[in-house]
Backbone as CSV, one residue per row, in Angstrom:
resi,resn,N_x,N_y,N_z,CA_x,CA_y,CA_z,C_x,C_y,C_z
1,UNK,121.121,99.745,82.646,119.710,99.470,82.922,119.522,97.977,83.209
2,UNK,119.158,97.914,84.457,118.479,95.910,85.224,117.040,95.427,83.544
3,UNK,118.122,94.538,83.142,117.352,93.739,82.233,116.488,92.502,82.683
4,UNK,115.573,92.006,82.322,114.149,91.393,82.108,114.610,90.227,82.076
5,UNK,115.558,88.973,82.794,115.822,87.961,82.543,114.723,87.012,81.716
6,UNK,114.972,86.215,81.068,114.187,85.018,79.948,113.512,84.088,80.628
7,UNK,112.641,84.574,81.910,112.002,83.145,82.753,110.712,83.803,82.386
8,UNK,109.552,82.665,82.606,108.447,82.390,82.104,107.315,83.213,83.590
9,UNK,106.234,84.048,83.252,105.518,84.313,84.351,104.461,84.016,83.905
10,UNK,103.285,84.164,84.853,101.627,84.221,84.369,101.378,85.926,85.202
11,UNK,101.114,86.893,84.681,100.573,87.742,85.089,99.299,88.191,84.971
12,UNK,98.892,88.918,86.444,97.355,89.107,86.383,97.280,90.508,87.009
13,UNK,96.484,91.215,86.355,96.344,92.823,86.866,95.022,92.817,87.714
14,UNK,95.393,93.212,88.793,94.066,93.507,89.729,92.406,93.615,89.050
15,UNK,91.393,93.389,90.047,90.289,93.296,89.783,90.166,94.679,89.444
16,UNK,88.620,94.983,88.985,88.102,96.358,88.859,87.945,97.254,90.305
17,UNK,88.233,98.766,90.208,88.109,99.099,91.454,87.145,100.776,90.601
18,UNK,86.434,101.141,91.947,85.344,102.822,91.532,86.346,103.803,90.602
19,UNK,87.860,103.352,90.860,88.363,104.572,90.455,88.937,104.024,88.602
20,UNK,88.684,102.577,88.821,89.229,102.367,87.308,87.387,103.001,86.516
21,UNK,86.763,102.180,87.101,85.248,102.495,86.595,85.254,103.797,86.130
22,UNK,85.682,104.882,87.095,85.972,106.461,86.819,86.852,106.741,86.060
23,UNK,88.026,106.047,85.316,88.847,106.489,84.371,90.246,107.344,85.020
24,UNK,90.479,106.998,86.111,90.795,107.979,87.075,92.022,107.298,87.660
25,UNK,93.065,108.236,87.551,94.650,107.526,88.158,94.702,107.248,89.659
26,UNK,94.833,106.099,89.746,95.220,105.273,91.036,96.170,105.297,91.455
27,UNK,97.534,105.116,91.275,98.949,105.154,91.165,98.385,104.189,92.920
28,UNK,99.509,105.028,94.228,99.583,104.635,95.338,98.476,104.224,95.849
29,UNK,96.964,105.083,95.390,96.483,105.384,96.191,95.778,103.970,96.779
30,UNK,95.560,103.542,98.202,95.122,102.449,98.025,93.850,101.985,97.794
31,UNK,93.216,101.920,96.037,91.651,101.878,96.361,91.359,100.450,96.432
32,UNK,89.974,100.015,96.908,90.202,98.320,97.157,89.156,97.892,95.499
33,UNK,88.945,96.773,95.736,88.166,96.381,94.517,86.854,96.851,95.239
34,UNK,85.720,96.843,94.106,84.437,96.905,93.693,84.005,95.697,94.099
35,UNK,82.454,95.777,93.459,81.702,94.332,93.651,82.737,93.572,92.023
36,UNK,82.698,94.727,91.068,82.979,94.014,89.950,84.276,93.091,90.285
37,UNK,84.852,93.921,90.771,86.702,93.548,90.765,86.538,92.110,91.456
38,UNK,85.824,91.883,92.613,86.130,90.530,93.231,85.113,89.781,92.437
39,UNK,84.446,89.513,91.367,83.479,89.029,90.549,84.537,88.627,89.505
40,UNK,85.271,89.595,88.860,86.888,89.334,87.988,87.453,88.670,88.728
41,UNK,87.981,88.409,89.790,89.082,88.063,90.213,88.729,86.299,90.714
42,UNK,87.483,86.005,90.575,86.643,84.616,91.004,86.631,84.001,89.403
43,UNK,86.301,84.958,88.395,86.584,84.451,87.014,87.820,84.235,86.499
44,UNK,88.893,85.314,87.060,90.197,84.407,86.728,90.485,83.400,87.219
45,UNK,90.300,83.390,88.637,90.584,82.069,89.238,90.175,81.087,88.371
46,UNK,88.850,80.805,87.713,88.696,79.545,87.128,89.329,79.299,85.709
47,UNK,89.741,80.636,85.700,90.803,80.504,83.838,91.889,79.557,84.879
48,UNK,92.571,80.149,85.903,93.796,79.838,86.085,93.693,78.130,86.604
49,UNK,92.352,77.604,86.825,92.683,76.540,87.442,92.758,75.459,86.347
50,UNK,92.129,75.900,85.315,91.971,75.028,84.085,93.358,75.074,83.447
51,UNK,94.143,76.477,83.957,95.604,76.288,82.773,96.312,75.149,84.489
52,UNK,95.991,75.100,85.620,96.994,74.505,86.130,96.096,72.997,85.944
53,UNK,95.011,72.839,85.679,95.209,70.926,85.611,95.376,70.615,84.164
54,UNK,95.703,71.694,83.176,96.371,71.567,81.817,97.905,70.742,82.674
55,UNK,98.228,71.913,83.163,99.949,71.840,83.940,100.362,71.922,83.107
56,UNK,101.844,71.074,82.682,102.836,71.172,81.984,103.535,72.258,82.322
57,UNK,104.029,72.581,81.234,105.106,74.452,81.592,104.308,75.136,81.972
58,UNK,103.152,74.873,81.717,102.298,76.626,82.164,101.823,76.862,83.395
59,UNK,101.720,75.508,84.606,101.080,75.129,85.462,102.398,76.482,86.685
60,UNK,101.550,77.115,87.433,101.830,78.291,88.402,102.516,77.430,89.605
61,UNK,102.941,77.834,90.514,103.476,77.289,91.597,103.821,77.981,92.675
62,UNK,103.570,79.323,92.641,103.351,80.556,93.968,102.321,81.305,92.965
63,UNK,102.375,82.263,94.433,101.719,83.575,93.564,101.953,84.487,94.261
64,UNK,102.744,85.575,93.621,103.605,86.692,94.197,102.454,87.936,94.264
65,UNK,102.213,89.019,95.289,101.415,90.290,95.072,102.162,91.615,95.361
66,UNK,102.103,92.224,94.768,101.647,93.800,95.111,101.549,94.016,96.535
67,UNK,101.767,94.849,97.257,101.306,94.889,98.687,99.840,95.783,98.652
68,UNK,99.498,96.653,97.667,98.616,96.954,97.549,97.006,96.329,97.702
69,UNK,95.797,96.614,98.436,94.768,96.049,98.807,94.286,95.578,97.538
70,UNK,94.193,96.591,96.185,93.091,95.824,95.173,94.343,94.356,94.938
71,UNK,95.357,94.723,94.382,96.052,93.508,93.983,96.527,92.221,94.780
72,UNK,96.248,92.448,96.462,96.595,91.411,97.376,95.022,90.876,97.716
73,UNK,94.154,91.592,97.176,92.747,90.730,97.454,92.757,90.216,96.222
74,UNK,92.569,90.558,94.847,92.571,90.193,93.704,93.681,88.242,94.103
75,UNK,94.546,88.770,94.855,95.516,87.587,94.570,94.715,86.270,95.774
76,UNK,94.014,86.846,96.630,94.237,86.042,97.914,92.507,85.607,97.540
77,UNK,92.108,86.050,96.572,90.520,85.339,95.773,90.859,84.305,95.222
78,UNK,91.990,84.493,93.944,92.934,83.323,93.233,93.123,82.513,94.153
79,UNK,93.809,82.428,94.944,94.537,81.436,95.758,92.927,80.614,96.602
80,UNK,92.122,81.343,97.654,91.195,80.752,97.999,90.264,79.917,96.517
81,UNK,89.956,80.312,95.759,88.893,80.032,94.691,90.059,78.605,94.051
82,UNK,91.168,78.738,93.829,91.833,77.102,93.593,91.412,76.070,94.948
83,UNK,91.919,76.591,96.172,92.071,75.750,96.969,90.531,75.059,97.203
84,UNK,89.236,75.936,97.178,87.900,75.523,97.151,87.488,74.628,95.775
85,UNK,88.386,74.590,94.985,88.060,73.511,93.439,88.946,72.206,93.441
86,UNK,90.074,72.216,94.903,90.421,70.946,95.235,91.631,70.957,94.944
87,UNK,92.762,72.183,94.574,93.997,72.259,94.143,94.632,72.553,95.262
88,UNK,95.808,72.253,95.488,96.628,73.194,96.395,96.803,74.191,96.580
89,UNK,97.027,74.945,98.322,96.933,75.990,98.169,98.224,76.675,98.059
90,UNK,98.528,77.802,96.959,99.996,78.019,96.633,100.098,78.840,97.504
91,UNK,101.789,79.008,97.582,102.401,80.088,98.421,102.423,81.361,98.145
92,UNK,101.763,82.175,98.588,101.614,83.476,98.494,102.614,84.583,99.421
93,UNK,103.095,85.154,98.473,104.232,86.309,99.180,103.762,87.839,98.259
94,UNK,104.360,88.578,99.084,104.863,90.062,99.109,105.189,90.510,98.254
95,UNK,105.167,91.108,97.222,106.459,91.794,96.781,106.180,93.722,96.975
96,UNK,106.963,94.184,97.382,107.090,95.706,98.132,107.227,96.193,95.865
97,UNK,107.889,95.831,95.524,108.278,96.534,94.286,107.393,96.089,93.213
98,UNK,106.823,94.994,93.617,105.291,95.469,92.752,104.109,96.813,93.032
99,UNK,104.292,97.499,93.700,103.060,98.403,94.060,103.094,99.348,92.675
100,UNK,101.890,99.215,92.395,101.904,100.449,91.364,102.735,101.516,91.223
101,UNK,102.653,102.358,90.337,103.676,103.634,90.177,103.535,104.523,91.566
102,UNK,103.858,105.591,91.939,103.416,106.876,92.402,102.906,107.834,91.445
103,UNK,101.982,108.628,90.809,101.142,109.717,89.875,101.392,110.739,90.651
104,UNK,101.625,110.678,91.979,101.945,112.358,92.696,101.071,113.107,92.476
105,UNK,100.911,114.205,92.023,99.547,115.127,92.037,98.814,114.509,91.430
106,UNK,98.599,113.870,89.894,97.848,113.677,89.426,96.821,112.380,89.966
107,UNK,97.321,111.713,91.125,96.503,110.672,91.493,94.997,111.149,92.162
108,UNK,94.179,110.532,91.662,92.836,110.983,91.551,92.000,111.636,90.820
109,UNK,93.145,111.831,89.736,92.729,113.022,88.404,92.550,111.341,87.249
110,UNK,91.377,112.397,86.296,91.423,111.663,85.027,92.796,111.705,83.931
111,UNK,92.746,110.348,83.618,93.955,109.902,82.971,93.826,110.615,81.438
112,UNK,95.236,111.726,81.172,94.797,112.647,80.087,96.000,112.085,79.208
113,UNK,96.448,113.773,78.342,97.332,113.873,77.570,98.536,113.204,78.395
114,UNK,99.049,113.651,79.052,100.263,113.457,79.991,100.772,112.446,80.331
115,UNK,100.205,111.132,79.779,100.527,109.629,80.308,101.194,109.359,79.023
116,UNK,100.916,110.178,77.866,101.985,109.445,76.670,103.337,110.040,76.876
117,UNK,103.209,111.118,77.527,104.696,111.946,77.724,105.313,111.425,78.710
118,UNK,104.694,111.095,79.519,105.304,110.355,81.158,105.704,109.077,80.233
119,UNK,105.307,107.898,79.697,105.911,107.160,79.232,106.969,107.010,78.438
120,UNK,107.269,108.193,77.829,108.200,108.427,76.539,109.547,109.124,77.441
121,UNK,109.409,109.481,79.009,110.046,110.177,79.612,110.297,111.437,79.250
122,UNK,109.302,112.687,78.379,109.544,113.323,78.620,108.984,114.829,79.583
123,UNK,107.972,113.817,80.124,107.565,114.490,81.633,107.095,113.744,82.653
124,UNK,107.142,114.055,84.131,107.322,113.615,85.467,106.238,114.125,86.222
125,UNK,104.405,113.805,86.085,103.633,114.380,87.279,104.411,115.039,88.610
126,UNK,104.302,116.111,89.348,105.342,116.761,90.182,104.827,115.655,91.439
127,UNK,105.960,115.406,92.304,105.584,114.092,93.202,105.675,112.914,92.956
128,UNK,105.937,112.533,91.438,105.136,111.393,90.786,106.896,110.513,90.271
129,UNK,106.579,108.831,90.174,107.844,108.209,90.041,107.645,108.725,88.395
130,UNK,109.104,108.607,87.918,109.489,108.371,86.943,109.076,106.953,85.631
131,UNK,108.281,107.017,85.021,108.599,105.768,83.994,109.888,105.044,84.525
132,UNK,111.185,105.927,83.673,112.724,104.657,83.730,112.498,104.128,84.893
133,UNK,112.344,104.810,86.231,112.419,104.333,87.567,111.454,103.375,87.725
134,UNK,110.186,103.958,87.673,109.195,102.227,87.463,110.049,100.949,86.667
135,UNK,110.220,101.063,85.570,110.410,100.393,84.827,111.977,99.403,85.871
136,UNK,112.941,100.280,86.030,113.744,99.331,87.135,113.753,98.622,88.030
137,UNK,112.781,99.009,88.689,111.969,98.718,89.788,111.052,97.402,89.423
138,UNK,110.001,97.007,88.342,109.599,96.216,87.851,109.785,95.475,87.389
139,UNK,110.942,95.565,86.464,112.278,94.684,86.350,112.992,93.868,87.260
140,UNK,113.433,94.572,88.127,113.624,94.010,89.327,112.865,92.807,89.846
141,UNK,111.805,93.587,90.327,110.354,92.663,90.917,110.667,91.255,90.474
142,UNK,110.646,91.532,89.383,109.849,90.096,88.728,111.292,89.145,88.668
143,UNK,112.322,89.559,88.306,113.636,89.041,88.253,113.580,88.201,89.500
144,UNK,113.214,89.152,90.795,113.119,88.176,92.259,112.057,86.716,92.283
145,UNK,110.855,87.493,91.219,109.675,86.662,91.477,109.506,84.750,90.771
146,UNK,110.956,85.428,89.526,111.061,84.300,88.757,112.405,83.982,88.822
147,UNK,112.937,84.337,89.789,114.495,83.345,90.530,114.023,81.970,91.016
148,UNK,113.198,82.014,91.534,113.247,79.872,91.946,112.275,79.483,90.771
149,UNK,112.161,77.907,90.417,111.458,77.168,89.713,110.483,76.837,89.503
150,UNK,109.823,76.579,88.815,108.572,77.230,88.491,107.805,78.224,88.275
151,UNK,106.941,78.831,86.748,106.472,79.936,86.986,105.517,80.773,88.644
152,UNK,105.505,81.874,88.823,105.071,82.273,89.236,103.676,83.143,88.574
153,UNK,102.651,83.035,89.497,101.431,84.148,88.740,101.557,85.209,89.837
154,UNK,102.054,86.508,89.029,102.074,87.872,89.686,101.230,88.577,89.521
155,UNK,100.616,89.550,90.380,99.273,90.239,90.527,99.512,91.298,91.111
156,UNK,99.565,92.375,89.712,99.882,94.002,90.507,99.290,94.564,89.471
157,UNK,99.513,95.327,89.248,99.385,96.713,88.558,99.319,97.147,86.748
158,UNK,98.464,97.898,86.402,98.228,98.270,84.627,99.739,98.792,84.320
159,UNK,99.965,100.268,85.448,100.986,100.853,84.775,102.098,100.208,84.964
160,UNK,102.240,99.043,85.873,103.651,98.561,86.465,103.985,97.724,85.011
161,UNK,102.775,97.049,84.471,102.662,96.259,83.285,103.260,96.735,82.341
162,UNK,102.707,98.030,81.912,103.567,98.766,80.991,105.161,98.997,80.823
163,UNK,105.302,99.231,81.876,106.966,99.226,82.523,107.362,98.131,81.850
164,UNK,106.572,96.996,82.393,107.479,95.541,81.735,107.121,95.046,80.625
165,UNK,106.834,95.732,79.491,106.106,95.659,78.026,107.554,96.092,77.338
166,UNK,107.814,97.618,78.154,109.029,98.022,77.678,110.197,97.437,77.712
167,UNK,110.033,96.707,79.085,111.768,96.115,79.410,111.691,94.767,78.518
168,UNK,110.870,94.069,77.526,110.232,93.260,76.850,110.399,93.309,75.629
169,UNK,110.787,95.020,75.262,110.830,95.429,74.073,109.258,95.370,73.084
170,UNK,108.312,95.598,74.052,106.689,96.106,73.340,106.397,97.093,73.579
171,UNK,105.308,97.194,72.611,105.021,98.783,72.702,104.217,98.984,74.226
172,UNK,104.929,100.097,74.503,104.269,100.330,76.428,102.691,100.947,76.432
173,UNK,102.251,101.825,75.534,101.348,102.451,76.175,100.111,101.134,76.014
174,UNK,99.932,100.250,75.816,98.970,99.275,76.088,98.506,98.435,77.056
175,UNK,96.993,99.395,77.141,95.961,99.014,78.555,96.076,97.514,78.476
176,UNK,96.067,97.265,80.097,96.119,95.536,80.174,94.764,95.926,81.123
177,UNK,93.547,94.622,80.539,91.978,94.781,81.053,92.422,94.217,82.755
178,UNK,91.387,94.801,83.650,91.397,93.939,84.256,91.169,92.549,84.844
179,UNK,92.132,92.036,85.576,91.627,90.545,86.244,91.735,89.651,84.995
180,UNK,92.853,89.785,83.985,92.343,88.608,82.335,93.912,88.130,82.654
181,UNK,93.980,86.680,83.287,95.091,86.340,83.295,96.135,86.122,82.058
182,UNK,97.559,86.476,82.258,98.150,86.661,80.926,99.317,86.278,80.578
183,UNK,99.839,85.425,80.186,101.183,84.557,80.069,102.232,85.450,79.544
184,UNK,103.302,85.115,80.117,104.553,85.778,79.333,105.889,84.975,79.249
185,UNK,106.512,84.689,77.986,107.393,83.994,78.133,108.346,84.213,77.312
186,UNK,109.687,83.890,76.914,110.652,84.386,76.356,110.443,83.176,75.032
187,UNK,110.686,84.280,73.867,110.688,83.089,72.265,112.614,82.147,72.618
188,UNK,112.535,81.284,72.123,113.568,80.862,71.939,114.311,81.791,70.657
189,UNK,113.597,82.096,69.762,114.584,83.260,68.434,114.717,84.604,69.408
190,UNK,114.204,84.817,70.436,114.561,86.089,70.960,113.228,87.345,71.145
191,UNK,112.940,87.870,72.016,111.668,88.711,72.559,110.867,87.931,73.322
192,UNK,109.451,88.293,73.503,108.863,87.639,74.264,107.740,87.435,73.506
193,UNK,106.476,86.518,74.328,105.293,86.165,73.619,104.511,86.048,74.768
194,UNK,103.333,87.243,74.369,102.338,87.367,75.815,101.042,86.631,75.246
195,UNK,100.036,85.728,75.977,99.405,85.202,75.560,98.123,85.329,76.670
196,UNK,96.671,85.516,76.460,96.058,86.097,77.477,95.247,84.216,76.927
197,UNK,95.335,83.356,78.613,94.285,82.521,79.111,92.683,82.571,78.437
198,UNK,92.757,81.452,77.708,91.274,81.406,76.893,90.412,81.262,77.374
């Protein structure tokens, strides 16, 4: 199993979109943000600009997305909303293996019993990716995202999050809100320490 290398990220989960409002699995599907979601995603921006003229270790230096619409607008609000407060504007890229899970049938259905079993691997929505397979896949991602220097702030996905809670060694089934930017970094004694922007 592709392990979770010990580099430092800032992660941010997409704005609000009708179908989170609805309680309702998104997986592929591409829904865009709401009024709320780009209203979140103008309020993280100003968490994130205050942790970058903090700087030091925590200060961002790209910002990687999702190819997905809520999470590449969510990201490309961040990036405009710094550059309009007088910061530079960071480099923004791609990442294909951030896109949310696939849910397969269940996308568009309310989120039930079946998401604790899909996490625990011991069931597969028919159509739908696998947990382990997310979880490799997300692993991955971020391994690419935090190969050059300096953190990166990544902007994708609740369930992709979960994936990397696990490869983290935390407990997975925990909702990440939207648009609340959220630090992650490796302890020097060993695990990690997620810290959500005050």
């Amino acid at each position: 199993m592709t392990q979770l290398l010990p580099r430092p990220y800032w992660y941010l989960r997409h704005g609000q979109t009708d179908w989170n409002r609805a309680g309702l699995s998104q997986g592929r599907t591409d829904v865009p943000l709401n009024e709320t979601g780009i209203e979140q995603a103008a309020e993280a921006a100003a968490l994130i600009a205050q942790a970058l003229d903090a700087a030091g270790e925590g200060g961002i230096v790209r910002i990687v997305s999702s190819p997905l619409e809520r999470a590449l607008r969510t990201a490309t609000i961040v990036r405009d909303a710094l550059v309009a407060r007088g910061l530079p504007a960071l480099p923004l890229s791609i990442e294909p293996d951030l896109a949310e899970v696939s849910f397969g049938e269940q996308e568009g259905q309310p989120i039930s019993d079946w998401y604790d079993h899909w996490i625990a691997g011991d069931y597969t929505p028919p159509q739908a990716e696998s947990f382990a397979v997310l979880r490799a896949r997300a692993v991955g991602a971020i391994n690419r995202a935090t190969a050059s220097t300096g953190r990166p702030l990544v902007v994708a996905h609740g369930a992709l999050f979960r994936a990397l809670r696990a490869a983290m060694d935390l407990p997975a089934n925990v909702r990440l809100a939207n648009a609340v930017p959220l630090s992650a970094a490796p302890r020097q004694s060993g695990g990690w320490a997620l810290e959500e922007l005050p």
